[in-house]
N, C-alpha and C positions, 0 to 999 in steps of 0.2 A: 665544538660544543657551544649550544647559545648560551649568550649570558642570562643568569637570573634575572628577574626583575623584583629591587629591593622597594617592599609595599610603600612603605614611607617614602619614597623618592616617586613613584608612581600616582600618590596623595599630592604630595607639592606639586605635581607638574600639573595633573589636574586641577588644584587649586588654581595655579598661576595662569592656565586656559580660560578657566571660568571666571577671572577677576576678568580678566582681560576683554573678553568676549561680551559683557556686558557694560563696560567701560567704566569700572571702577576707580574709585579715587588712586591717582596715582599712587600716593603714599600707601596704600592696600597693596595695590601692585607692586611697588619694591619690596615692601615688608616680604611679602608673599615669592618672591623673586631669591633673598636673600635666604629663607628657608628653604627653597628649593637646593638653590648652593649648601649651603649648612650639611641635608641630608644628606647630598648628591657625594660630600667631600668625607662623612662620618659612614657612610657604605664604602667607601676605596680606602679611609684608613684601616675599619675594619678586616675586610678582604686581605687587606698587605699583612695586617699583623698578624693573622689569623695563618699565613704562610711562611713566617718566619719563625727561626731555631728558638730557645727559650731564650728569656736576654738575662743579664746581668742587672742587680737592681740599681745600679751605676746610670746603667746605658739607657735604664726606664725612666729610674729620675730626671737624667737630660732630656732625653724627650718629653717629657712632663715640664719641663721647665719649657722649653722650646714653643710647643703647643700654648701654655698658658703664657705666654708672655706675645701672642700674638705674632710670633715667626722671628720676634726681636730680641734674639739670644745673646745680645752682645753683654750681657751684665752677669754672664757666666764663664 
């Protein structure tokens, strides 16, 4: 089965062609680069959670803490 294509990921990549192709300020270009990742990683967490059992509000807050803390869970 093909994968979907999530619009907003297909927006950034576009975007990030079109900086590119024109030879945009670099900085344009990261920025642009870095939302591309953003959406590209908030459609796969989507996807995942969207397939998983119901959680525990336990097991929501850790990952909530996980996620906002920038993957640097050690203060939990």
């Amino acid at each position: 089965m093909p994968r979907r294509v999530n619009p907003e990921v297909a927006h950034q990549k576009a975007r990030v062609a079109g900086l590119t192709k024109v030879g945009a300020d670099p900085e344009r270009i990261t920025e642009a680069r870095a939302a591309l990742k953003a959406a590209g990683l908030q459609a796969r967490i989507k996807r995942d959670v969207d397939s998983w059992p119901p959680l525990s509000a336990e097991t929501r807050a850790e990952l909530a803490v996980i996620i906002l803390s920038g993957g640097d869970h050690a203060a939990t």
